[in-house]
N, C-alpha and C positions, 0 to 999 in steps of 0.2 A: 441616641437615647439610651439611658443607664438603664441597665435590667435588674430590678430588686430583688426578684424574687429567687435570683439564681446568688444571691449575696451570701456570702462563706461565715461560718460561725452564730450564726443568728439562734433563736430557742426555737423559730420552723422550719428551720434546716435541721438541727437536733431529732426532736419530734418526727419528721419522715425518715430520718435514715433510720431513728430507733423502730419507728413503724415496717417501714422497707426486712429490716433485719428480722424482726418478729415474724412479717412474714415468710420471707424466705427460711426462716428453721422450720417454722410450721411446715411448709412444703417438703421440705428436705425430711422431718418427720413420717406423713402421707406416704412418701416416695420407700422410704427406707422402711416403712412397717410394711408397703406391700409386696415388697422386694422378699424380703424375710419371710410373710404368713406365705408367698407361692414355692420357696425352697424349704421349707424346715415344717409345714403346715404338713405334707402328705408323710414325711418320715415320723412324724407323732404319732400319726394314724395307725402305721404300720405296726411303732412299735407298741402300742396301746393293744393292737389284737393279740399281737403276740406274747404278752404279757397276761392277757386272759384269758390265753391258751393255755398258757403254762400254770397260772389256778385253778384252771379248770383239772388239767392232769392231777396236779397235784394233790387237789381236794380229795378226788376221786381216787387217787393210787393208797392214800393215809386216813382214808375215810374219815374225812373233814368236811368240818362244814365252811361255807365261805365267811361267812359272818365271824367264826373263830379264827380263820388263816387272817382275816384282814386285823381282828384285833391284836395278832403277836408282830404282824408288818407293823402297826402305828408304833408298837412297844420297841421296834426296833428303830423307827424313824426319832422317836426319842431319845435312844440312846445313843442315837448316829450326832443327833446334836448337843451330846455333853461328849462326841469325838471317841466313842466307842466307835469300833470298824470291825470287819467280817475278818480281813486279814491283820496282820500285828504292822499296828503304828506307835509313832514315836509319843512320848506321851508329849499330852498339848501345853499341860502348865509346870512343866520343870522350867528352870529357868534362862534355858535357852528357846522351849518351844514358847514362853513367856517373851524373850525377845522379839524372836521370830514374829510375833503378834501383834507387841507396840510399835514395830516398824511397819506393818501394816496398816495401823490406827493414824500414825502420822501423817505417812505418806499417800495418805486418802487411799488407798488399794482397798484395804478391806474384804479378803476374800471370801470369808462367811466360811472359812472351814473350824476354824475356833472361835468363840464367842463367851462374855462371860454370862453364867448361870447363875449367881446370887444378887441379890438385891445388892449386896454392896459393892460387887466388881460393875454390874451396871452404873451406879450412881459415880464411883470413881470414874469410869470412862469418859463420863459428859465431861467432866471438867479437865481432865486429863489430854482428849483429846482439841478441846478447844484452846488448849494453848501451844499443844505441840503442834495440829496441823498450821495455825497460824504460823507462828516459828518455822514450820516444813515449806512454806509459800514464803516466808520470806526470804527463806536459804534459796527456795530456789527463781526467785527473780535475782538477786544477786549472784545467784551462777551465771543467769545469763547477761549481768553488766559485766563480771569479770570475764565473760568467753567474747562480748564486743570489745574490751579494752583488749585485751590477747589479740585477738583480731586487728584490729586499729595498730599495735605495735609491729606486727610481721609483717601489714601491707604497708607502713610508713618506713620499714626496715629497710624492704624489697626495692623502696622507691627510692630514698635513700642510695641505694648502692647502685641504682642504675644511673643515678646523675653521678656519681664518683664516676662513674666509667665513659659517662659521657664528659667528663672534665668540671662539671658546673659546678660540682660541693670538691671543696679539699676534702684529701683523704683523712684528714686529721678530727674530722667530724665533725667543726666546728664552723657554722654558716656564717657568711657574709649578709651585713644589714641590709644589701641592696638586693638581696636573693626573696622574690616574695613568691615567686614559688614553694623553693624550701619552705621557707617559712610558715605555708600554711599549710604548710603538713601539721603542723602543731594541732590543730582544731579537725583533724579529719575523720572520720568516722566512717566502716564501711555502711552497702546498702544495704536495705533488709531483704533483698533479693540473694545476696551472696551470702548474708547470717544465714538465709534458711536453709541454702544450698548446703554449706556447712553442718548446719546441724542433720538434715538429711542422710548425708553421708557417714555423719558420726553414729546417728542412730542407728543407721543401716548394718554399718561394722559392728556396734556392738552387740544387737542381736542376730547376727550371724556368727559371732564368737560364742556366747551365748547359747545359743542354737547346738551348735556343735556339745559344747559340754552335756548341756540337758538328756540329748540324745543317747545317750548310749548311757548314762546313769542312772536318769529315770526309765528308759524304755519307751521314750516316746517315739515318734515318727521325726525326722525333722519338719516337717509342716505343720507337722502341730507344736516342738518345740517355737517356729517362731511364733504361734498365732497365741501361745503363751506371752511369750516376748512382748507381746503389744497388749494384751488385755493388761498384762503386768507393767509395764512400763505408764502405758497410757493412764494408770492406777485408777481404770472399769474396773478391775477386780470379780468375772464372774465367779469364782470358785472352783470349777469343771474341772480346770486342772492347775495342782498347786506343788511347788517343787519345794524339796528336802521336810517331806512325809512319814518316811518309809523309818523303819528303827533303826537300821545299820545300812550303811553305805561302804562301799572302797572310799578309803581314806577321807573319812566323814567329816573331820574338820578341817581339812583343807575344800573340801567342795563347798561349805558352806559357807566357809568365807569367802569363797567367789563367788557363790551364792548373791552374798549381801552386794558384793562390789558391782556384781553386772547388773543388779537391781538400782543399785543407788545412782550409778552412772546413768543408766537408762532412762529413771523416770525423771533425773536432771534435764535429759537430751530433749526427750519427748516433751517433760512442761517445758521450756522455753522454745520447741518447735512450734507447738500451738500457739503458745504467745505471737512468734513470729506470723505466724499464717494466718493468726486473730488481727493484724492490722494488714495486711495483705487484703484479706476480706474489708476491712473497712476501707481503704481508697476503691477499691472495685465498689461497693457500695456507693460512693461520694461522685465515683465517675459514673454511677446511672443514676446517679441524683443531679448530678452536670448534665447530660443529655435532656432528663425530663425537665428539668426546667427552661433548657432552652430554646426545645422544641412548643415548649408552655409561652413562652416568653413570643418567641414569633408569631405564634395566633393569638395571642393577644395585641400586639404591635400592629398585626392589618388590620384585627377589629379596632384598635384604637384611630387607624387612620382611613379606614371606612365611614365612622361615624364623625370625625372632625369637620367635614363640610358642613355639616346640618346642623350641630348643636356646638351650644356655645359654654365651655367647661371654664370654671377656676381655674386658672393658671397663673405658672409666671413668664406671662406675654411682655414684659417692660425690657426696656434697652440693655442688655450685659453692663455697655458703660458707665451708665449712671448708680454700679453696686454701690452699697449706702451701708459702712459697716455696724449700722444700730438697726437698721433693717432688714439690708438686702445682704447679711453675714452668712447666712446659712443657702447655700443653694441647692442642696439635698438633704430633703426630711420627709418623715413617715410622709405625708400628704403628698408627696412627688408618686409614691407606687397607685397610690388610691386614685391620684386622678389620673394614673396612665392605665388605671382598670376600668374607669368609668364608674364607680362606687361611687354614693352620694356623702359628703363631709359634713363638721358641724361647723357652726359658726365659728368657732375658734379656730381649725383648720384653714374656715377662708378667709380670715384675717391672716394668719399666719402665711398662708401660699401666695396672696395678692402682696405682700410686703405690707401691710395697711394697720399700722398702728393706731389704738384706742384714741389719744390724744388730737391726731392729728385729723380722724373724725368727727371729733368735736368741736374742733375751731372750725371746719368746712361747715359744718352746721352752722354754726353760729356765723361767720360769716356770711351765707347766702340765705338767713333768715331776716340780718340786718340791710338786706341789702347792696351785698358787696358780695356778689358771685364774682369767681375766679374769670381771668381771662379768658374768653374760647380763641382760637387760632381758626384764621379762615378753614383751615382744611377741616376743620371738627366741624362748623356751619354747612358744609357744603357736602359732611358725611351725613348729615340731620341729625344729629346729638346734642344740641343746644338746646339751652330750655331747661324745665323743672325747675323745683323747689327743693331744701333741705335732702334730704338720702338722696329722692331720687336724681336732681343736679348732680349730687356728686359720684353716682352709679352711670347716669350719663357723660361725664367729663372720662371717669376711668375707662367707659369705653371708645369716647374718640382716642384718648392716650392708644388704645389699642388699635385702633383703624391706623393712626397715624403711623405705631410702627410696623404694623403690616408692611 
C-alpha cells in the first residue's frame, strides 16, 4: 500500500519542513539567549558597580554633581558617534576611511563604528546600498559556482590521470566512444560534503593568516584577533573590535591592503560555507521529515486495517484486469490517501474512486426502471444482493461485483 503522506515535493511537505525549520531556529534562539544571559549576564553586573564606583569617586574627588558628570558622559557619547575618540583616530570620512565604509555597507558587515550624520548621507545610503549589497550577493553566490567548477576540474583532473596510469585513457587525453566511464566525467560535480570540507579549511587558513597579521599590529590577543575574523567575515559586524582604526600604522598601506584582501576572501569563504551548511540542514530536515511520516504512516496503516473488518469504505475493490483507460486510467488520486485515512469523501470523490461514471449511471437507471435489470450471477443470489429498484439495484449489483471478487 502507497504511503501519501510521506510523498516528496508536495505544498505539505513544503509547509512542515518550513514549520519544522521555524521551529528549530526558534529553539536554537531559547538555547543560545540562555547560554549568553548565564556567561555575559554576571560580567555586566560587575562591571556596572564598578563604573558607579568610579562616579561615585569621581563626583566626590571634582566636587560634582552626578546629574552634571552624566550630562558631559551623553555629550561625549555624541561625539563618539560622529567618530570623535579619547585617543587619535584615523579620520572617518577622508576618502579612504570613506571606502573603508562602503565596503562595509556592501558587504552587509556594517560595524556601527562610522555612520552617516546628515540627512543626506542617510538618504543616499538606502539607495546606495540596496543595489550594492544585492550585487555583493550576487558576486558572491557566483564565487561559489566558480569554487564548484574549480572543484569539479581538479577532481575530474586527478581522475583523469589515475586511469592514464591504470592504461584505460591514452595519454594523449583524448577518450575513446566506448569509455563511459570517462565519459561521465563530463557531467560530474563534487558533493556538498566535500565543498563544505573545503571551504572549512579555506576559511580556517585564512583567518589564521589573518589572525596572525591583526595580532601584533593592532595589539590584539590572537583570540580575539580570530573572534574578529568571524564576526567580520561572517559580516555580524558587532563593532567591539574594528581593524585599520588607529592614524598611523608601520607600513599603513600595505596592511591595508591586506586588510581589504583577508576581508574580501573571507566573507567569500564564510558566505558560501553557509550556503553550503544551509542545505546540509535542509536534507537533515527532509530526513526527520522521512521518519515522521513514516512512523505516521504505520499507525495509520494498522488503524486502517483494524477497522477494515467492520466497515465497509469506497474503494477500488474491482479486478486490476479489467483497467478501463476512460475509467480505470488513474489508479492513484487525492481520494486514494483519504480513504486510507478513513476521512469521509464527497460525492464526486466516490464516483471518481469506484471508477463509476455519470453516464453510465443513468442508463443503469433507466434500464432497471424499465424493466430490464442487469444480469445477477448465481454467486451474487446466493451473497443476498439481488433485488431493488433504480440506485439502490445498482448499489446492490456494485456490491456483489465486490463479494465476487473477494
Amino acid at each position: 500500500m502507497a504511503c501519501r503522506c510521506a510523498g516528496p515535493g508536495g505544498p505539505g511537505e513544503d509547509n512542515a519542513r518550513f514549520a519544522l525549520l521555524a521551529a528549530l531556529i526558534a529553539l536554537y534562539l531559547l538555547c543560545g539567549a540562555a547560554v549568553f544571559s548565564a556567561l555575559e549576564l554576571p560580567a555586566e553586573r560587575r562591571a556596572k558597580a564598578r563604573w558607579d564606583q568610579r562616579l561615585d569617586d569621581f563626583s566626590r574627588r571634582h566636587n560634582l554633581s552626578r546629574a552634571e558628570l552624566r550630562d558631559l558622559l551623553r555629550d561625549y557619547e555624541a561625539a563618539s558617534l560622529a567618530g570623535i575618540r579619547a585617543d587619535a583616530v584615523r579620520p572617518r570620512w577622508d576618502f579612504t576611511g570613506a571606502f573603508y565604509f562602503v565596503g562595509t555597507v556592501v558587504s552587509t558587515i556594517g560595524f556601527g563604528m562610522t555612520t552617516p550624520a546628515t540627512v543626506g548621507g542617510k538618504i543616499f545610503l538606502i539607495f546606495y546600498g540596496l543595489i550594492g549589497c544585492a550585487g555583493t550577493i550576487l558576486f558572491f553566490n557566483l564565487f561559489l559556482e566558480r569554487l564548484i567548477t574549480v572543484i569539479a576540474y581538479v577532481m575530474k583532473s586527478c581522475h583523469e590521470r589515475q586511469l592514464r596510469r591504470k592504461g584505460v585513457l591514452p595519454h594523449d587525453g583524448r577518450r575513446g566512444s566506448g569509455n563511459s566511464e570517462v565519459d561521465s566525467l563530463a557531467g560530474w560535480k563534487p558533493s556538498v560534503y566535500y565543498v563544505m570540507l573545503i571551504l572549512c579549511i579555506a576559511s580556517l587558513i585564512i583567518s589564521c593568516c589573518a589572525s596572525a597579521m591583526y595580532t601584533p599590529i593592532e595589539g590584539w590577543s590572537y583570540f580575539d584577533s580570530l573572534y574578529f575574523c568571524f564576526v567580520a567575515f561572517s559580516t555580524i559586524g558587532f563593532g567591539d573590535l574594528v581593524s585599520s582604526q588607529n592614524a598611523q600604522y608601520e607600513s599603513q598601506d600595505l596592511y591595508r591592503f591586506g586588510n581589504f584582501i583577508f576581508i574580501l576572501m573571507g566573507v567569500c569563504c564564510i558566505y558560501s560555507l553557509f550556503n553550503v551548511i544551509s542545505i546540509v540542514i535542509k536534507q537533515s530536515i527532509n530526513w526527520i521529515l522521512k521518519k515522521m511520516n513514516c512512523r505516521c504512516c504505520h499507525r495509520c496503516q494498522r488503524k486502517f486495517f483494524r477497522s477494515r473488518r467492520n466497515v465497509v469504505m469506497p474503494g477500488n475493490v474491482r479486478n486490476r484486469r479489467n483497467i478501463s483507460i476512460e475509467t480505470d486510467g488513474i489508479n492513484e488520486s487525492d481520494t486514494d490517501g483519504r480513504r486510507l485515512s478513513g476521512e469521509m469523501i464527497s460525492m464526486k470523490d466516490f464516483l471518481a474512486s469506484n471508477k463509476v461514471s455519470l453516464a453510465i449511471m443513468q442508463k443503469q437507471l433507466s434500464e432497471t426502471a424499465n424493466g430490464y435489470p442487469r444480469q445477477m450471477s448465481s454467486n451474487s443470489r446466493q451473497n443476498g444482493f439481488s433485488g431493488g429498484i433504480g440506485a439502490l439495484a445498482i448499489m446492490n449489483n456494485r456490491l456483489a461485483e465486490t463479494s465476487v471478487d473477494r
